[in-house]
Structures are given as structure tokens and as C-alpha cells.
C-alpha positions in Angstrom: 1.7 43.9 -13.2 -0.1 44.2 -16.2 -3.3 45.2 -14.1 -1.7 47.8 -12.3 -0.4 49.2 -15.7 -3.8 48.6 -16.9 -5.6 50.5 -14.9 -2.6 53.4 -14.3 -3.3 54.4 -18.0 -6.7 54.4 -17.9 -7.2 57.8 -17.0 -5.3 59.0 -20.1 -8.0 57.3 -22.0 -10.5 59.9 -19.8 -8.4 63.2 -19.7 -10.4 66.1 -20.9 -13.4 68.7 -20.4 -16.2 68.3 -22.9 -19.2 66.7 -23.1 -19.4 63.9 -20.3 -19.7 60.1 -21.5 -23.0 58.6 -20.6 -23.5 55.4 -18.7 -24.1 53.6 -22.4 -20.8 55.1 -23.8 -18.8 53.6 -20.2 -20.4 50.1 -20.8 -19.1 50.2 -24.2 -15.7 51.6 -23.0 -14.8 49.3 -20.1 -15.7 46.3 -22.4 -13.3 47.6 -25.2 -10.6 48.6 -22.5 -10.9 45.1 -21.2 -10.3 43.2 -24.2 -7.5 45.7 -25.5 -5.6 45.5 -22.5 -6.2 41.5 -22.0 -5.3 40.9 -25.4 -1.1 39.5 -25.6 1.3 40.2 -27.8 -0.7 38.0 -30.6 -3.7 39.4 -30.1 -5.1 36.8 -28.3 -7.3 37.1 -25.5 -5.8 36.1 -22.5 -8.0 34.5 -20.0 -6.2 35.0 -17.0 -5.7 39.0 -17.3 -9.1 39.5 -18.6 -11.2 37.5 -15.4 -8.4 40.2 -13.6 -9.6 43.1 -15.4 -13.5 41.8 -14.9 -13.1 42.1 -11.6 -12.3 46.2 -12.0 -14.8 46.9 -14.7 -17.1 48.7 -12.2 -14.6 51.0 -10.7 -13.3 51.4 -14.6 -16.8 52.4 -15.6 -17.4 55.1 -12.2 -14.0 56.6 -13.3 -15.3 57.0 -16.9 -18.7 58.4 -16.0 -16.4 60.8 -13.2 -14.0 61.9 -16.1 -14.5 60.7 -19.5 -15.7 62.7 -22.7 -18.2 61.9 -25.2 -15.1 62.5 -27.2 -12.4 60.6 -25.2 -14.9 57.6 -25.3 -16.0 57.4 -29.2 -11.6 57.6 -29.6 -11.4 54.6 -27.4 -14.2 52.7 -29.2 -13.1 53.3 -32.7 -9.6 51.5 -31.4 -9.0 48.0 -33.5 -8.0 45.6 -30.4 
């Protein structure tokens, strides 16, 4: 459940039409989204969701080079987890 809503919302991380986000700026993303959305209600890393999450970081990172903005990106990043 928490993967699907995972990966439903990332493309509101990646709405937009501005400068695109290079391959570097996805890397950085889809590590940030990953430990934001496998974190629990503590803050906490949770093992389990984030090998999940692993498994979709190349699809996550293709959808941010597709979509994402320099701008949406550098947003994301500067997100405490």
C-alpha cells in the first residue's frame, strides 16, 4: 500500500515546464524520495518499504529525467526527511 501511494505521488514531486533535471539531480532525487517515503511515523527508516522502494528507483529516476524540473528537483532535495 504504501508503495503504491509512494510512487502515485511521485509525479507531483515532477509536475512542471522549466528547465529539465539532469541525470545527477534524478540520482539525488530518487535517493531522497526513497528515504522520505521509507521513513515511519518516527522517522525511522523502515527496512522493509525501503528494499520495496529500491526495487523502483530506476523507473523513479526515468520518470524524473521524462518530467522533472531543475526546480521541482532542488524543492525535493532541500526536504528535511
Amino acid at each position: 500500500m504504501k508503495l503504491r501511494t509512494a510512487l502515485g505521488i511521485a509525479p507531483v514531486f515532477l509536475l512542471g515546464c522549466a528547465q529539465r533535471a539532469t541525470e545527477e539531480d534524478c540520482d539525488k532525487f530518487a535517493d531522497k524520495f526513497i528515504d522520505m517515503m521509507s521513513a515511519d511515523e518516527n522517522g525511522d527508516p523502515d527496512p522493509t518499504v525501503r528494499k520495496m522502494l529500491e526495487g523502483d528507483r530506476d523507473s523513479l529516476k526515468e520518470k524524473c529525467m521524462k518530467e522533472g524540473t531543475k526546480k521541482e528537483v532542488d524543492c525535493v532535495l532541500s526536504k528535511k526527511t
